[in-house]
VEXDREN-2710 file (C-alpha; in Angstrom, 1 decimal):
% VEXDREN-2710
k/r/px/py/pz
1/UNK/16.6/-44.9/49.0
2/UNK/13.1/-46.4/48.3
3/UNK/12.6/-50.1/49.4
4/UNK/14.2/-52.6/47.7
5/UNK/11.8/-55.1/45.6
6/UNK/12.7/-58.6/45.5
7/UNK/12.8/-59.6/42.1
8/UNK/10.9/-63.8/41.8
9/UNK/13.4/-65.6/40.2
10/UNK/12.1/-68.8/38.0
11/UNK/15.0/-71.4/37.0
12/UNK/13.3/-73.0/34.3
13/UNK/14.3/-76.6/33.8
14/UNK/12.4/-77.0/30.7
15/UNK/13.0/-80.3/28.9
16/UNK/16.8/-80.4/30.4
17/UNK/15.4/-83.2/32.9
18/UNK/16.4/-85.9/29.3
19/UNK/13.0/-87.8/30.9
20/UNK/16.3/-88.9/33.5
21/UNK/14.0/-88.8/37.0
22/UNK/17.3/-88.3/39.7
23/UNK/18.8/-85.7/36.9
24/UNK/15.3/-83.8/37.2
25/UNK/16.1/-83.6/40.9
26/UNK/19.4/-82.9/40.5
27/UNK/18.1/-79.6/38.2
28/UNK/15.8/-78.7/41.6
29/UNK/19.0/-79.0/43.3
30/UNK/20.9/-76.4/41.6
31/UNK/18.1/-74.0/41.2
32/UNK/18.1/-74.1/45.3
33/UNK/21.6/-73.6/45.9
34/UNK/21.4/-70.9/43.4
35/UNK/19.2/-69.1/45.3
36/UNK/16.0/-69.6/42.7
37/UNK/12.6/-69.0/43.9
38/UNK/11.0/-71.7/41.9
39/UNK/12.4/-74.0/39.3
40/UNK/9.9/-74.7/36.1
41/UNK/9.5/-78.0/34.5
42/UNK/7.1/-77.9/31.1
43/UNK/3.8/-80.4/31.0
44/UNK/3.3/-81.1/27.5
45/UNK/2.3/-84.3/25.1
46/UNK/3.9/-84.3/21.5
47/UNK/0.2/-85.4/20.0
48/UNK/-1.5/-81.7/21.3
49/UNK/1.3/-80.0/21.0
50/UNK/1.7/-80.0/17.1
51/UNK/-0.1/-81.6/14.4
52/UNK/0.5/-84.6/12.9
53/UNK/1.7/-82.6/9.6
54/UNK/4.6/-80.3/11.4
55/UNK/7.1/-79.5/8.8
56/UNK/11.0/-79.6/9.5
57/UNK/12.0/-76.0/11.0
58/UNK/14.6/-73.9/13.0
59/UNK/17.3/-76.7/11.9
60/UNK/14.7/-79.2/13.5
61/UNK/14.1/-82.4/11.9
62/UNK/10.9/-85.0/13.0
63/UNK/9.4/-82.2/15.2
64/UNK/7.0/-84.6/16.9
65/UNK/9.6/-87.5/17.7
66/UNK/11.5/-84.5/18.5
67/UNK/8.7/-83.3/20.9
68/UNK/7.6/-86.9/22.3
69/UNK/11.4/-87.8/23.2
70/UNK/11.9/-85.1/25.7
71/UNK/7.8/-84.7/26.8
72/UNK/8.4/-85.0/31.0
73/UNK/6.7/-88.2/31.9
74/UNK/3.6/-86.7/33.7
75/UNK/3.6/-88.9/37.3
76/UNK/7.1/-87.9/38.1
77/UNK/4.7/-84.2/38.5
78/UNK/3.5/-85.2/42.4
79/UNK/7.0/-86.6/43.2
80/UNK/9.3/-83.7/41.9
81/UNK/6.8/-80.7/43.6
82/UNK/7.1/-82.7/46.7
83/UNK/10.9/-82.6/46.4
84/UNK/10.6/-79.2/45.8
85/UNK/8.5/-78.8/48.8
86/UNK/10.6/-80.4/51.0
87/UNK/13.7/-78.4/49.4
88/UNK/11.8/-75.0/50.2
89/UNK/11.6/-74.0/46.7
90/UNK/8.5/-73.3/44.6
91/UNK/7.6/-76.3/41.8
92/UNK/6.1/-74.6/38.9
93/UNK/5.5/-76.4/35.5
94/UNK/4.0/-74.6/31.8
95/UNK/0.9/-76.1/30.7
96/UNK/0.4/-76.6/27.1
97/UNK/-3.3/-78.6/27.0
98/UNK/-5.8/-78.9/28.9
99/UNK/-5.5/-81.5/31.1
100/UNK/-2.0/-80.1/32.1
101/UNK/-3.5/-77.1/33.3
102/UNK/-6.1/-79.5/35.7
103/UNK/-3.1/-81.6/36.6
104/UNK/-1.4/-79.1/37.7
105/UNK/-4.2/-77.1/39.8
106/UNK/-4.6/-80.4/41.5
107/UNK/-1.1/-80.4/42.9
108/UNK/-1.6/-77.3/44.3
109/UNK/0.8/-75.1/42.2
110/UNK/0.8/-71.4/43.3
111/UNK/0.2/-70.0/39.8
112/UNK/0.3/-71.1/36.3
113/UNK/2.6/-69.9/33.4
114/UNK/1.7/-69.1/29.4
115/UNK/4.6/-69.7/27.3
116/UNK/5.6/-67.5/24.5
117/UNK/4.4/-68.9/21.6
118/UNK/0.7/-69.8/23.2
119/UNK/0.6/-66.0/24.7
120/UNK/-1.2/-65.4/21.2
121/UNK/-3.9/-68.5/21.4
122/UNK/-6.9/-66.7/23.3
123/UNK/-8.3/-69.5/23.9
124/UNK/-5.8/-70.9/25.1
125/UNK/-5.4/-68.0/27.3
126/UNK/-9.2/-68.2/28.1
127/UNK/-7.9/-72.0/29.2
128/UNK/-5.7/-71.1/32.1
129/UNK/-7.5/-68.1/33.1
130/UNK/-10.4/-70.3/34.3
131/UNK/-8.0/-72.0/36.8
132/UNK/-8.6/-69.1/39.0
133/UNK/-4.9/-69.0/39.8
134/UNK/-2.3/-66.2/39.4
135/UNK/-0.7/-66.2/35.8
136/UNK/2.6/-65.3/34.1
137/UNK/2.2/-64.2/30.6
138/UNK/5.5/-64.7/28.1
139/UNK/4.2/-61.9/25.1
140/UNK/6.7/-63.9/22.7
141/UNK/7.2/-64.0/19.1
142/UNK/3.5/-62.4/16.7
143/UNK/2.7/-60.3/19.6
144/UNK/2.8/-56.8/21.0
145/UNK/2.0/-54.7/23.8
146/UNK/-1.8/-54.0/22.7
147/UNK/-2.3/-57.9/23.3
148/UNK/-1.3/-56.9/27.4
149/UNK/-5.4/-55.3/27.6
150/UNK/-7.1/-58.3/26.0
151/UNK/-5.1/-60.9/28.2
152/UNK/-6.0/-58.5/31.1
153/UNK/-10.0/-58.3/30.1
154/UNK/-9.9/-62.0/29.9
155/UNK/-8.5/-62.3/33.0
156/UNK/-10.6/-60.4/34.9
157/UNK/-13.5/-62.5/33.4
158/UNK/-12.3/-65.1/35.0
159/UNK/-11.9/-63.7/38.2
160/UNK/-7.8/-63.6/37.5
161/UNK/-6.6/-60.4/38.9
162/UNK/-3.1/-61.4/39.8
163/UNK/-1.2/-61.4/36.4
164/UNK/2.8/-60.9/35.1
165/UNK/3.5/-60.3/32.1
166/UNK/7.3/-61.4/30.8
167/UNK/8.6/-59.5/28.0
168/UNK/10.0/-62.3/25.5
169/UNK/11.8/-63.0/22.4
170/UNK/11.4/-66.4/21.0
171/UNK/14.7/-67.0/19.2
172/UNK/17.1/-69.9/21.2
173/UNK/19.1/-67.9/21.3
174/UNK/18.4/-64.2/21.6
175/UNK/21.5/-62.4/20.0
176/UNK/21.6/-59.3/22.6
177/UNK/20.6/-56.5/20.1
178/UNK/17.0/-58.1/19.8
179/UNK/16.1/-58.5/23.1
180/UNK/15.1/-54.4/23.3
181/UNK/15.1/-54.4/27.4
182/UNK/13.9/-50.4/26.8
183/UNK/10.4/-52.5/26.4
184/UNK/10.8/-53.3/30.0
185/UNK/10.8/-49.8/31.4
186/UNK/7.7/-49.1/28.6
187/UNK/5.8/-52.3/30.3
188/UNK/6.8/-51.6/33.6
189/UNK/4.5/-47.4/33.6
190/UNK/1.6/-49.4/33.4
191/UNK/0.3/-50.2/37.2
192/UNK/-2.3/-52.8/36.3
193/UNK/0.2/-55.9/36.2
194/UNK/3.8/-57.1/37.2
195/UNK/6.5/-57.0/34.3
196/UNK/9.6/-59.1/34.2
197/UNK/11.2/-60.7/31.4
198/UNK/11.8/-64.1/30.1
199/UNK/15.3/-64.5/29.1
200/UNK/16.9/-66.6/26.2
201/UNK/19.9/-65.0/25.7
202/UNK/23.7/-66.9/26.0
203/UNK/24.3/-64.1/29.2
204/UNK/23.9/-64.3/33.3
205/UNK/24.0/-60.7/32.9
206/UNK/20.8/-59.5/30.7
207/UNK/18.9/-60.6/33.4
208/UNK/20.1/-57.7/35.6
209/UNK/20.0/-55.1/33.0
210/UNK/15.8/-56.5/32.8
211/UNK/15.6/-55.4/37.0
212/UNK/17.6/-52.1/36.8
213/UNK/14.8/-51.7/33.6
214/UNK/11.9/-52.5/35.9
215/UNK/11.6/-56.2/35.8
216/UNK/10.5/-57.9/38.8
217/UNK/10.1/-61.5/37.6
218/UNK/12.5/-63.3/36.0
219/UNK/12.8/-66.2/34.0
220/UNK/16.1/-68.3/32.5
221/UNK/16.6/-72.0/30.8
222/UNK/19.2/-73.6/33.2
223/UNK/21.2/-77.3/32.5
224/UNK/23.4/-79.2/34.6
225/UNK/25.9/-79.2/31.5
226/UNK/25.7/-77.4/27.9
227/UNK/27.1/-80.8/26.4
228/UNK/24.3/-82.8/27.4
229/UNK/22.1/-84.1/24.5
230/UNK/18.6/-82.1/23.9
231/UNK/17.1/-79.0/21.9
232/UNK/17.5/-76.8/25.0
233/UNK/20.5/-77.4/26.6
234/UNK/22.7/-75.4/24.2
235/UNK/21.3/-72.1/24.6
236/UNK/20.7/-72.7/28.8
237/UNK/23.4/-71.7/31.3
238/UNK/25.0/-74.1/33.5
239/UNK/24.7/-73.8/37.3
240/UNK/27.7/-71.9/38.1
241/UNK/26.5/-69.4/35.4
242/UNK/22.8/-69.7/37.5
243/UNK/24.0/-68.5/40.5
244/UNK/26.1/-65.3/39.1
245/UNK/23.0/-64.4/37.9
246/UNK/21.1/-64.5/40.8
247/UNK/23.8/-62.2/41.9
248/UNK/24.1/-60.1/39.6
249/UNK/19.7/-59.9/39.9
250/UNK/20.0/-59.3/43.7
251/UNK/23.2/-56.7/43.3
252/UNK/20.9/-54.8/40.5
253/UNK/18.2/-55.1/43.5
254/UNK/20.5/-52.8/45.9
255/UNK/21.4/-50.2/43.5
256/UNK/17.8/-49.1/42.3
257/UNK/16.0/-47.0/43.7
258/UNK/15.8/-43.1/44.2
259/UNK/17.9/-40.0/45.7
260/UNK/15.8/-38.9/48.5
261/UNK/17.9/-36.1/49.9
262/UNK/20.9/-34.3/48.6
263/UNK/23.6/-36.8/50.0
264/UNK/22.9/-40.5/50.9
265/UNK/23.8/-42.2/54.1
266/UNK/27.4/-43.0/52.7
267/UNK/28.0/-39.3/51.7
268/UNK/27.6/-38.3/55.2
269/UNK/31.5/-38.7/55.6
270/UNK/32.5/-36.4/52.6
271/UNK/30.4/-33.5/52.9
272/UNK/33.3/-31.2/54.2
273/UNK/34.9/-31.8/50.3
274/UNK/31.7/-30.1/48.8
275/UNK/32.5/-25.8/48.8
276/UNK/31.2/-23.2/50.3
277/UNK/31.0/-19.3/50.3
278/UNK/34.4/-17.9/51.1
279/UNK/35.9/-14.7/51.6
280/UNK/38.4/-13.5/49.0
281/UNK/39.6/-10.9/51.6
282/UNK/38.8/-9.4/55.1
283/UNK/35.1/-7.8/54.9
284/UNK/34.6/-5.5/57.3
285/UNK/31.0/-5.2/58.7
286/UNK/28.5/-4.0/56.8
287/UNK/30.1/-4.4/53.2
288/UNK/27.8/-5.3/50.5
289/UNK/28.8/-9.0/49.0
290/UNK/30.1/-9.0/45.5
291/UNK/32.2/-11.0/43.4
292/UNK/35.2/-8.9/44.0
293/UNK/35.0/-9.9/48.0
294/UNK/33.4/-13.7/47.8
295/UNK/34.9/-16.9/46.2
296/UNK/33.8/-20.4/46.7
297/UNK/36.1/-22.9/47.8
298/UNK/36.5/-26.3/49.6
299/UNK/35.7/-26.8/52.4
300/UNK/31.9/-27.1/53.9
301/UNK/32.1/-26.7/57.3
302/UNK/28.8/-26.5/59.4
303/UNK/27.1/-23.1/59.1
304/UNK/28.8/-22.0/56.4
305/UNK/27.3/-20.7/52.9
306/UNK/27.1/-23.9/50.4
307/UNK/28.2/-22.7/47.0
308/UNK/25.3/-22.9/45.7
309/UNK/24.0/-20.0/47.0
310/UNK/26.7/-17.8/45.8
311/UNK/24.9/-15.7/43.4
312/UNK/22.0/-15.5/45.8
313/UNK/23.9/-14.0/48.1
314/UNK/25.2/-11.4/46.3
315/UNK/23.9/-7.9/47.0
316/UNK/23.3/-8.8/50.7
317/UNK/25.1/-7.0/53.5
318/UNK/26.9/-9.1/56.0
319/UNK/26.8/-8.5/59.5
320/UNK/30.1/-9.2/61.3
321/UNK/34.0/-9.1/59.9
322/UNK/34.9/-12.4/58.3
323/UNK/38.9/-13.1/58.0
324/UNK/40.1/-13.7/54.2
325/UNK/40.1/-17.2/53.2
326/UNK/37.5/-18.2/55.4
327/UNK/33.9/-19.4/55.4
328/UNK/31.2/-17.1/55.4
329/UNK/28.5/-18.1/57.7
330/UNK/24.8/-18.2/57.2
331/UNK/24.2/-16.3/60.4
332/UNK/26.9/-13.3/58.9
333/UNK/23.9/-12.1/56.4
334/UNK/20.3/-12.9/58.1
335/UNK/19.1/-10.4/55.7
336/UNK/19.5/-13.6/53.0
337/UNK/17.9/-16.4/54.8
338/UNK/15.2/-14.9/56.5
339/UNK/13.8/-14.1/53.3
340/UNK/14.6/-17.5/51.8
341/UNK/12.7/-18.5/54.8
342/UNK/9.5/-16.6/54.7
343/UNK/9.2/-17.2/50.6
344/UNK/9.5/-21.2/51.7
345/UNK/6.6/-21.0/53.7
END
């Protein structure tokens, strides 16, 4: 089995904090005992994120108070990545202006994120390129995969050569039959980047199915409760649903990979059930083998004939007498394998 890749698993806070300092903590809490790699808060202002003339959408009414009521109050940013440093467990945050983005390389964040529906802004993109730092890419709702090379040219511009991209779907919630994970394996050919996927769907599990696809990034909305008031908490999954997902990411981890040999380490024990070449009758020395005087039956005993060799044995003399209803050896018809020999090298 190849090595196993350890998939980077982002519990994204979001807005679920309620602008509630000790429940923001309490959110870096879970993520840690779930076994998260980083936990992902969201730096944003109401006044650049939409303009003053937003109309009500997606069952949303007021979409700036809407916006401006659950906007994380940017000095708890130094406290809560100190938490998280003390915690052991990466703070990351989503930039959505400007002056997020410096904010947040002056704390010392590893790597910056693009959400989904800014993946499309180029400059925007341009934006948090110039930070220098690695980036994660959501392509969410209005793009596709030809947007991966003009994200990549404009990273390499700016001297970005470390970049993820997250394959997305924008709807809270994703109904399962439009989150297509096949894009996953169809992202993950291309060697110049890091595919994962950024999840919204009601299920711990889609997550999995993303890594046994290819992903090695992942990214879910998380809550301390689904009852909580907020936009996001409905769709997110509570901690106990956190850490079976984590699970179920780090159990997909262990069954990828690739069939090296013709029995794995754990087959080792069975291999006398698998059949060999056995003989349907006593052949006397020198016989010809032929249907009529070879069968293949369980089981494989060391030496013997595997059956899959049967009809390439056929036509070959053997050697010695073999007793009916025993294995045929491979040292009974030389003949065989030393020409299977000299043609492998």
């Amino acid at each position: 089995m190849q090595g196993l890749t350890k998939t980077f698993v982002i519990a994204e806070a979001g807005a679920n904090h309620n602008r509630d300092f000790n429940q923001a903590l309490s959110l870096i809490d879970v993520a840690k005992d779930s076994g998260a790699n980083a936990v992902k808060f969201q730096t944003y202002s109401s006044e650049t994120l939409y303009a003053s003339n937003t109309p009500n959408f997606a069952g949303y009414k007021n979409v700036n108070k809407l916006i401006k009521d659950i906007e994380l109050p940017r000095e708890w940013q130094k406290d809560l990545k100190q938490y998280c440093d003390d915690a052991g467990i990466e703070f990351m945050s989503t930039p959505f202006d400007e002056k997020a983005v410096d904010e947040l390389v002056n704390l010392g964040v590893k790597r910056l994120k693009i959400a989904g529906f800014e993946s499309t802004d180029l400059r925007f993109v341009d934006m948090v390129c110039q930070s220098g730092l690695p980036i994660i890419v959501s392509l969410g709702i209005g793009s596709d995969l030809s947007l991966i090379s003009t994200i990549l040219e404009i990273g390499n511009r700016r001297g970005v050569n470390d970049i993820t991209f997250l394959h997305c779907n924008n709807a809270y919630p994703t109904p399962p039959e439009d989150i297509n994970l096949d894009t996953i394996r169809l992202m993950s050919s291309d060697t110049r980047y890091k595919t994962g996927l950024s999840d919204h769907t009601l299920s711990p599990l889609t997550p999995a199915l993303a890594v046994s696809a290819g992903a090695t990034v992942i990214e879910k909305h998380f809550t301390l409760s689904k009852k909580l008031p907020g936009p996001d908490h409905p769709f997110a999954i509570e901690p106990n649903e956190l850490k079976q997902m984590i699970d179920y990411i780090r159990y997909a981890e262990v069954c990828k990979g690739t069939k090296s040999n013709n029995y794995t380490k754990s087959e080792q024990g069975f291999k006398n059930a698998m059949r060999s070449v056995i003989a349907k009758r006593n052949i006397q020395s020198g016989e010809i083998l032929t249907i009529d005087n070879i069968t293949t039956k369980r089981p494989f005993l060391e030496g013997a004939i595997p059956a899959i060799d049967f009809f390439n044995v056929l036509g070959h003399k053997i050697e010695y007498e073999v007793k009916e209803d025993t294995q045929i050896l491979k040292n009974n018809i030389p003949s065989y394998y030393e020409s299977k020999t000299s043609n492998n090298k």
